[in-house]
VMD Tcl script that draws the C-alpha trace (Angstrom):
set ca {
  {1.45 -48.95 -44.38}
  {2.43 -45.65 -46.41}
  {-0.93 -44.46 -45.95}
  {-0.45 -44.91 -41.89}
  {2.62 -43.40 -41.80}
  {1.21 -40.56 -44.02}
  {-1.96 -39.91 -41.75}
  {0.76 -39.87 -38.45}
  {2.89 -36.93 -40.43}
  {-0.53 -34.71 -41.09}
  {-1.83 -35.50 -37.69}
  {1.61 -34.42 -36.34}
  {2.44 -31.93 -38.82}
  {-0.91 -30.31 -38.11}
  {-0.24 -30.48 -34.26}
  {2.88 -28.41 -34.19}
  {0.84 -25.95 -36.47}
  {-1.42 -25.38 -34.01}
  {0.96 -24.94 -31.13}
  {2.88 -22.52 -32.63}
  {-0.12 -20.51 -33.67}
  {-0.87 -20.17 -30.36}
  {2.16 -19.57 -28.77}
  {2.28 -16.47 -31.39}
  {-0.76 -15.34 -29.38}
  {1.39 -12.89 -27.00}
  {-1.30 -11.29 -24.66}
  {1.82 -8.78 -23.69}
  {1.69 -6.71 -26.04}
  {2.33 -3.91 -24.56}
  {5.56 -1.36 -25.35}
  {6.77 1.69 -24.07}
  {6.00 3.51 -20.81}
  {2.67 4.67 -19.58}
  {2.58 7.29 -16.63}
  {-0.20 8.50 -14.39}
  {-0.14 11.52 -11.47}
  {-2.47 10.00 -8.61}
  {-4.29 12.71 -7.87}
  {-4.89 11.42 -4.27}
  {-1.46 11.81 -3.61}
  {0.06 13.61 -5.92}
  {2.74 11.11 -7.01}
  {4.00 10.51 -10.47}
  {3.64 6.61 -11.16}
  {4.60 4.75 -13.84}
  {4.58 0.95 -15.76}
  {7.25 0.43 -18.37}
  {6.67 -2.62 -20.58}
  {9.13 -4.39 -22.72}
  {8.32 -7.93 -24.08}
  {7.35 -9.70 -21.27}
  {9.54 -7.71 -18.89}
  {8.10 -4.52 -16.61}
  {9.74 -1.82 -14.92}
  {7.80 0.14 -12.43}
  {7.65 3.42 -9.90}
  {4.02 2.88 -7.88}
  {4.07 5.54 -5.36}
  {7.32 5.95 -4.86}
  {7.88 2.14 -4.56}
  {10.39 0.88 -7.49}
  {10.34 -2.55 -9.08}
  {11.30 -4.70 -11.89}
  {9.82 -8.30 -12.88}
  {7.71 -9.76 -15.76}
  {4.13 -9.34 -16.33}
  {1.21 -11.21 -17.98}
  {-1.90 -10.18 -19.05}
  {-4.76 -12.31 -18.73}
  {-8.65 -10.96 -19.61}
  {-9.34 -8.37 -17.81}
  {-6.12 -9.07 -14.81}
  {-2.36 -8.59 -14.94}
  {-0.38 -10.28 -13.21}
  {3.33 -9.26 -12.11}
  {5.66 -11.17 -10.79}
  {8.45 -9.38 -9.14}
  {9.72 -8.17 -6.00}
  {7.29 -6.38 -3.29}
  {9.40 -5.30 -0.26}
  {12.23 -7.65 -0.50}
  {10.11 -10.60 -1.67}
  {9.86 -12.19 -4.92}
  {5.43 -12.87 -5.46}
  {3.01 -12.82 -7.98}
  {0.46 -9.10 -7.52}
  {-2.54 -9.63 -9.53}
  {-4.59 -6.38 -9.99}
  {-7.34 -5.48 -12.60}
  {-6.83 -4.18 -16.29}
  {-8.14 -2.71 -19.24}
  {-6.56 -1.67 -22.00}
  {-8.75 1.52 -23.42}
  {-6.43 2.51 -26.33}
  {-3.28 1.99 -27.79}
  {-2.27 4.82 -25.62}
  {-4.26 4.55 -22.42}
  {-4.38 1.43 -19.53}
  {-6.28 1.53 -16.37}
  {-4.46 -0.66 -13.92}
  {-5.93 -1.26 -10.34}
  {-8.23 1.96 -11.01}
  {-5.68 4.39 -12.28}
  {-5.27 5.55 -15.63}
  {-2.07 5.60 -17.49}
  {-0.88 7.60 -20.57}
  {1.65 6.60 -22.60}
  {4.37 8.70 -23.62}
}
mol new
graphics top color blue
foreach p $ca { graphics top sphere $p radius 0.5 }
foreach p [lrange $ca 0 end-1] q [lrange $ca 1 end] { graphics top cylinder $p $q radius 0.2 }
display resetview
């Protein structure tokens, strides 16, 4: 009986181990802002990322929601045009201080 009882606590023990392990996992880890000029348009744009929360300026079009980063995607939920959605657009992170998001690249500062 003490041995069963044993065996459940490791099992369990072990379990919650593992979930927080990978719940430390945060994919967004990214801090500060990062700015780009679109050269297209000439427009200043910018991302600003704290925990999981983003501020934003894409061509002239302001927003603030939460963000998640998922392979080689972020996703960011906020409101477009007076409606909360999910955006998802492509992403790579180059350097500590340079992202590419939807084809443009942004510089930290």
């Amino acid at each position: 009986m003490k041995k069963n009882v044993f065996m459940i606590f490791v099992i369990l023990t072990s379990a919650v181990l593992i979930l927080l392990l990978v719940s430390c996992g945060d994919s967004n880890n990214l801090k500060g802002k990062y700015i780009a000029i679109d050269e297209q348009y000439g427009i200043e744009s910018f991302y600003e990322f704290s925990g999981e929360n983003i501020t934003f300026n894409i061509h002239g079009l302001p927003g603030v929601g939460i963000y998640k980063i998922m392979d080689d995607k972020i996703i960011i939920t906020a409101n477009f045009s007076g409606t909360a959605r999910a955006e998802t657009y492509s992403f790579e992170k180059v350097s500590d201080k340079v992202i590419i998001i939807d084809g443009l690249e942004f510089t930290k500062k």
